[in-house]
Every structure is written in structure tokens, then in C-alpha cells.
C-alpha positions as CSV (number, residue, x, y, z in Angstrom):
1,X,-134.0,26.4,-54.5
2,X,-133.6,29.1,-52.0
3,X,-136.2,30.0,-49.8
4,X,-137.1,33.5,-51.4
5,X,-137.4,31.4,-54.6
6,X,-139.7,28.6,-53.7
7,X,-141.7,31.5,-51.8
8,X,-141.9,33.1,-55.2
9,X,-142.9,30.0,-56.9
10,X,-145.7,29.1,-54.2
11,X,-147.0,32.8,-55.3
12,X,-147.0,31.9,-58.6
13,X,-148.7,29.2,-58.9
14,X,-151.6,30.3,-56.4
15,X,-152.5,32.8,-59.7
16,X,-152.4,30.3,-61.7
17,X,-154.5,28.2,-60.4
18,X,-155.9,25.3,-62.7
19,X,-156.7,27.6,-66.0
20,X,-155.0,30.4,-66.1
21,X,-151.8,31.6,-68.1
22,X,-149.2,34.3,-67.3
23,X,-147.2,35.8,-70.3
24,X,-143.9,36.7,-70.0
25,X,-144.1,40.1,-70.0
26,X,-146.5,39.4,-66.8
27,X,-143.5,37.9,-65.3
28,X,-141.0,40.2,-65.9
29,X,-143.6,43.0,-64.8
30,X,-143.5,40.9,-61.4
31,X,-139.7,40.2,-60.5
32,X,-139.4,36.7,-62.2
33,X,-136.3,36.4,-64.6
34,X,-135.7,34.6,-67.8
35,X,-133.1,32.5,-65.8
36,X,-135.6,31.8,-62.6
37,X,-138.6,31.0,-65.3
38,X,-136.7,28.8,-67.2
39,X,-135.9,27.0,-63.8
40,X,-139.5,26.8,-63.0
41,X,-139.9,25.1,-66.5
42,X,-136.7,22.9,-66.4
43,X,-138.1,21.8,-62.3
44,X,-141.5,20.6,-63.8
45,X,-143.5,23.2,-62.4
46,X,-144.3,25.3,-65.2
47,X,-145.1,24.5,-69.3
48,X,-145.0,27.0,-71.9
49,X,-148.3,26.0,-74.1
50,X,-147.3,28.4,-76.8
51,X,-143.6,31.0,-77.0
52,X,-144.2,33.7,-74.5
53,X,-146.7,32.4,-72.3
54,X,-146.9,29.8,-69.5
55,X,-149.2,27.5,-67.0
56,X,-148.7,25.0,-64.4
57,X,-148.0,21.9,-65.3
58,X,-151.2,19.8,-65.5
59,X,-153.5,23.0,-65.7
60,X,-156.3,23.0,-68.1
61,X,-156.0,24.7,-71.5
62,X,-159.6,26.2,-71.8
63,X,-160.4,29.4,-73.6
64,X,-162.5,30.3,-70.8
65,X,-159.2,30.7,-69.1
66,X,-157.4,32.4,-72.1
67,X,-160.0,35.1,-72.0
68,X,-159.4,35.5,-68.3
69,X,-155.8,35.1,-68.4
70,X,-156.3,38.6,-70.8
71,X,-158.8,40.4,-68.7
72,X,-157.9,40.0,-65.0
73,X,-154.0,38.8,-65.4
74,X,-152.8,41.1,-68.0
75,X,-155.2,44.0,-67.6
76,X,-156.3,44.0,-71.2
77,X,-159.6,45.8,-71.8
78,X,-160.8,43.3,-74.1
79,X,-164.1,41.8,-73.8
80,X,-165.9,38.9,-75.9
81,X,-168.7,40.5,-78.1
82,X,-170.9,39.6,-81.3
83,X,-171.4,36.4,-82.7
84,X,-169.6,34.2,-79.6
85,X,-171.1,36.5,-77.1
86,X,-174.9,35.5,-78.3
87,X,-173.6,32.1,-78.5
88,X,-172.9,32.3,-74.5
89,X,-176.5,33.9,-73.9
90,X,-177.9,30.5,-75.7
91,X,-178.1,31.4,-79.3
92,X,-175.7,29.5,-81.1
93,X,-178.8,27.5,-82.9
94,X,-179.2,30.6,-84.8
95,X,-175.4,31.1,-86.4
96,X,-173.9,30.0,-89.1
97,X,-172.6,26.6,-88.7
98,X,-169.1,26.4,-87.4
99,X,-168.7,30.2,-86.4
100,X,-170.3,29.4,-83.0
101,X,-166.4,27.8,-82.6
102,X,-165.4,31.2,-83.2
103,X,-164.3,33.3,-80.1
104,X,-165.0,36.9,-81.2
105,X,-162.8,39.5,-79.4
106,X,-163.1,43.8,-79.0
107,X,-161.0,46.0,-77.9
108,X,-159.3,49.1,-78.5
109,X,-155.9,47.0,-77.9
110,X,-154.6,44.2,-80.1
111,X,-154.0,41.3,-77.6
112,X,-151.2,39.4,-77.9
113,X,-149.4,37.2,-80.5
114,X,-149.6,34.1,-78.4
115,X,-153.1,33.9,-78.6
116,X,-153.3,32.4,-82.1
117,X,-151.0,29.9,-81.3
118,X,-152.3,28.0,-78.5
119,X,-153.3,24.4,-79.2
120,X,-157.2,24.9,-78.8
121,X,-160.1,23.4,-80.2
122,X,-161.6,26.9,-80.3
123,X,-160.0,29.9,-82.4
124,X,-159.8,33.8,-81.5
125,X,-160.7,36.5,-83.7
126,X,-159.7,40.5,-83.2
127,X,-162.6,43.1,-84.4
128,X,-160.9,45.7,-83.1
129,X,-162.8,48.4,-81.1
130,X,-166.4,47.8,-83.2
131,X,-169.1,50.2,-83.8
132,X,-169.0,51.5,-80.6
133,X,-167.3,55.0,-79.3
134,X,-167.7,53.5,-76.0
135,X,-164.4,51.9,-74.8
136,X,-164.0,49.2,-72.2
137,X,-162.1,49.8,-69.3
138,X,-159.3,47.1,-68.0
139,X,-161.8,44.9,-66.1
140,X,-161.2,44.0,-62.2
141,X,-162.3,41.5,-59.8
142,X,-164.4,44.7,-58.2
143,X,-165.8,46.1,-61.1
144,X,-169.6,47.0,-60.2
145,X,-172.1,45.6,-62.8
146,X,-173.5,49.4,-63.0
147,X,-169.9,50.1,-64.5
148,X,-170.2,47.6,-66.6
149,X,-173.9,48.2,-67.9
150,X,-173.0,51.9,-69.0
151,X,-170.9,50.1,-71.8
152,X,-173.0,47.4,-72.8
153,X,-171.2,44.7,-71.1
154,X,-171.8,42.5,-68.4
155,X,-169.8,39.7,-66.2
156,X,-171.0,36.2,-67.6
157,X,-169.9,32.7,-66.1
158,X,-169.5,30.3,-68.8
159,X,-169.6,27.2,-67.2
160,X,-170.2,26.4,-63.4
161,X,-166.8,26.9,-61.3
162,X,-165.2,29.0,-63.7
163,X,-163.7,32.9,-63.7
164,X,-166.5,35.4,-65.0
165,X,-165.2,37.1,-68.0
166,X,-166.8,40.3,-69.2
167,X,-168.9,39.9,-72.4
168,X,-171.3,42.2,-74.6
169,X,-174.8,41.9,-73.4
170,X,-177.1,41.3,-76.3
171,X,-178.3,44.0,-76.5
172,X,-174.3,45.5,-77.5
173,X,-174.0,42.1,-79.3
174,X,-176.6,42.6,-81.9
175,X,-175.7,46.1,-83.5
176,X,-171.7,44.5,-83.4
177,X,-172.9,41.6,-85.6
178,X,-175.5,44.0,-87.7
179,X,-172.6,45.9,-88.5
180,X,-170.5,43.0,-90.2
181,X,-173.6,42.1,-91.8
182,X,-172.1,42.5,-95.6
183,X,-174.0,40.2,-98.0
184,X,-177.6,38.2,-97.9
185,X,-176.7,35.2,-96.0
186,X,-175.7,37.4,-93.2
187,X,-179.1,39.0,-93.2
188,X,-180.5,36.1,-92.8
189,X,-178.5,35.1,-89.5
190,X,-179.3,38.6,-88.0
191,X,-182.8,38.0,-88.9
192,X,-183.6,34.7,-87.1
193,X,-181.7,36.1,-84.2
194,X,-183.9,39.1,-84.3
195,X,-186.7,37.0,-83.9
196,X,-185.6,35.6,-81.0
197,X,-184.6,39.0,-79.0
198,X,-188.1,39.1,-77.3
199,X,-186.3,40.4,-73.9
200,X,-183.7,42.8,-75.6
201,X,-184.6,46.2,-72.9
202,X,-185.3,49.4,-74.3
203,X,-183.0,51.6,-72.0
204,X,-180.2,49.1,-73.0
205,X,-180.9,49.5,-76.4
206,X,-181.5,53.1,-77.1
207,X,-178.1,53.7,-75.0
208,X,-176.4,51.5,-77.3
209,X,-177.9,53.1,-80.3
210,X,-176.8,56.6,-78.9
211,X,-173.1,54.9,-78.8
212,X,-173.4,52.8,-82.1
213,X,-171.1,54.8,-84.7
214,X,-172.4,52.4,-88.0
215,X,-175.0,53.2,-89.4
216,X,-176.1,50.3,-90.9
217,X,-175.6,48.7,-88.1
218,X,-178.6,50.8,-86.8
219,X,-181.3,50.8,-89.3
220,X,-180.3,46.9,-90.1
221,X,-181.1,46.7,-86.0
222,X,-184.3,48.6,-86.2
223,X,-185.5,47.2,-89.1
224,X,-185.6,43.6,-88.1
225,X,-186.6,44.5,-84.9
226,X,-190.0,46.6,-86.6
227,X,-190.3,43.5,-88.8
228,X,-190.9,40.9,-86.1
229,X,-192.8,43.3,-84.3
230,X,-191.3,43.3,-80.7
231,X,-192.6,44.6,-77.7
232,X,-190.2,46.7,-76.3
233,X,-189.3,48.4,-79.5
234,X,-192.5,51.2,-78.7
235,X,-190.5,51.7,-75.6
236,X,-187.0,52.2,-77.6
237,X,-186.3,56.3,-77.2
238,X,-184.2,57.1,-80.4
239,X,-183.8,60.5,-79.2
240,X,-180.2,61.6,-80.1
241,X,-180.0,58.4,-82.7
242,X,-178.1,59.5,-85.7
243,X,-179.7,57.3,-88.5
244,X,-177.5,59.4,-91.2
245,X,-179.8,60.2,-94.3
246,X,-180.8,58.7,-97.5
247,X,-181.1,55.5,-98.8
248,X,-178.5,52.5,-97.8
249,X,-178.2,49.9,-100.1
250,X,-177.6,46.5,-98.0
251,X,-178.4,44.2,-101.1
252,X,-178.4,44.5,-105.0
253,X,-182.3,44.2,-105.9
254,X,-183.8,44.0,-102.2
255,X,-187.1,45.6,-100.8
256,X,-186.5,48.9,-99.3
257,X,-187.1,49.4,-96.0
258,X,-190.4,52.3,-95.9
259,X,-189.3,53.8,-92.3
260,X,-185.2,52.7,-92.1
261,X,-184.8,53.2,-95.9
262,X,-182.2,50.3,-96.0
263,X,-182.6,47.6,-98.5
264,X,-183.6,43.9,-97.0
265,X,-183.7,40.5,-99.4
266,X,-187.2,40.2,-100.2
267,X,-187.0,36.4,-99.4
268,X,-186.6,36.7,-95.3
269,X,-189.8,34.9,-94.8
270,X,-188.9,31.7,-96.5
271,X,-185.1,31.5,-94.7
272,X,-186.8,32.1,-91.3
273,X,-189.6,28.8,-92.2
């Protein structure tokens, strides 16, 4: 291998590192060939985990990694959001049993083919852009938290010595999962999650509110959160909310909500005991 080459290669797998993967649209972008790739592959130094993307050989397949390998290598402004993203903050008591396994993407870019065929425990799913008009940028190393804040998201560390990925702060989390609420048993999940948002914060909310296009999402949101009677609610300004008008109907035969006018089951009390 020539010296340029191996030069190359020592580049290479410095980004790399131990968990992350490079596509190979990446490596075109970046001067490597099909024909010096394959070398790289053929030498030992490189494995191709699924068609189209690569690591280092003896690198370690976590989705941690995948989700960074999206964000900071390929410049995708995706961000981990509802359900998985409450599961991070240390609610994953409160989902549905076996969706906590269930990394739940956003974006306003469908991320790459690949991704549902690498040979993880975990599985991703694509929401698409969600409720929100507010659009993630391409995240950087650099990107001030204050950037970040404005959209509801935040940099999270999912376990100690690896990348910080951007994720949906609860707050953003919340109203994603409120609006793919579509039957009872979802009401129910929302619900005892609800209950345990006592240190959601009201500037948070009411920007996210002011962003949230669904509006069930919204009165599902507010109604919960009326119904277990948190604190920082009374501090919530809803001051250019859009809460549309008349009556939603969430569930055949539930209780109608007397301020958010959406229907609830009237059995919340005994799921939540």
C-alpha cells in the first residue's frame, strides 16, 4: 500500500473510532474509491455490517453509534424523539412493554436504507418530521445547547464514554407521543407518563405548544397535565396556542374533557392504580 494510501487509511479509521460507521456515499464524498474500499475490506481493516455501510474491524455495533454515525458523520438532521427519547430520560417503566426496544427517529429526511438492516438487538423507526413546524438543523460537535433548546432538543449521553447524540427533551417528547396517541391503550401510556412529568418547565412547554401543529396532540397534552394537577401548568402561557375549535373525539363513549373538549376513557383512574 502506497504511502498516500495507508495515510488515507490511518485517517479513516481515526473517525471511526470504536462505534462508528461511514456509508459509502460518506466515502466517495471524501476521495475513497470502490476499488481502495474494497482493499481496505479485502486487507482486514474494514467490515461492511450491512450493503453500503462500513466499520473497522472489531468495532462495536451499538445503536448509540448508528445514531451518531447519522448525526455527526453524515450530517443528517435527524434526532431521536418520543417514546425512546422518554425512555433515555428514565421512563421506560411507563411504556408499553417491548416498545422501549424501539429507537424512534424525526426528521425532515428519510435516513438511509441501511439502517434497517444492521444486525442489532434494537430496531429503528422513521416518524417523519412530527407535529412540529420546527425543523432540526444538521447537528455539529459545536452546536450551542441555546441552539438546540429553541427546537426542543437537547445533547443527551446515553451511556458513560459515548458520543452525545441530539434527542427531544421531554417536554418536545410528550406532545410527539400525544399525537400518535390513536386508541385507549395509548391514553393510558400518555397518562402514567403525565403523571410523572412533575419537572416538565413552562417556557419549554408553551414554546413547544406554539410550534406543535396537532391538535390533539395539544389538548391530549393539556388535559392530562390539568388532570394530575401539576405545578408548572399555572405557569404554562398558551398565548398564541391554536387549540382549533369544537369537540375532538379521542375515544368512542369517553368523558369529555370540560376545558380541552377532547374525549378521555372514563376508566384512567383504575389503569394508573
Amino acid at each position: 500500500m502506497s504511502d498516500q494510501n495507508h495515510g488515507k487509511l490511518n485517517l479513516l479509521l481515526a473517525e471511526l473510532g470504536d462505534t462508528r460507521l461511514i456509508s459509502s456515499r460518506w466515502l466517495r464524498a471524501h476521495g475513497y474509491s470502490n476499488s481502495l474500499v474494497a482493499r481496505y475490506v479485502g486487507s482486514g481493516w474494514l467490515v461492511s455490517p450491512a450493503r453500503g455501510v462500513y466499520m473497522r474491524r472489531g468495532g462495536r455495533l451499538q445503536w448509540e453509534g448508528v445514531v451518531s454515525s447519522l448525526q455527526a458523520g453524515e450530517g443528517m438532521p435527524l434526532y431521536v424523539g418520543g417514546r425512546f427519547a422518554l425512555s433515555l430520560e428514565g421512563y421506560e417503566h411507563y411504556l408499553r412493554l417491548g416498545d422501549a426496544g424501539t429507537i424512534t427517529l424525526y426528521g425532515p429526511v428519510r435516513p438511509p436504507g441501511w439502517l434497517g438492516k444492521l444486525p442489532l438487538e434494537q430496531r429503528f423507526e422513521f416518524l417523519g418530521r412530527g407535529p412540529f413546524d420546527l425543523s432540526p438543523l444538521p447537528p455539529t460537535k459545536d452546536m450551542p445547547e441555546k441552539t438546540l433548546a429553541e427546537q426542543g432538543l437537547a445533547w443527551h449521553r446515553a451511556a458513560s464514554g459515548s458520543e452525545a447524540l441530539v434527542c427531544a427533551t421531554p417536554e418536545r417528547a410528550m406532545l410527539e407521543l400525544c399525537d400518535g396517541v390513536v386508541d385507549a391503550t395509548l391514553v393510558y401510556e400518555v397518562d402514567a407518563l403525565m403523571q410523572a412529568m412533575t419537572t416538565l418547565r413552562p417556557q419549554r412547554v408553551g414554546l413547544m405548544l406554539r410550534h406543535c401543529r396537532s391538535i390533539k396532540a395539544k389538548r391530549l397534552f393539556l388535559a392530562l397535565a390539568e388532570r394530575h394537577r401539576h405545578v408548572w401548568l399555572s405557569h404554562v402561557s398558551l398565548d398564541g396556542v391554536d387549540l382549533g375549535r369544537g369537540k375532538r373525539a379521542l375515544v368512542p363513549g369517553g368523558r369529555l374533557h370540560p376545558t380541552y373538549q377532547i374525549t378521555l376513557p372514563g376508566d384512567l383512574d383504575e389503569h394508573l392504580a
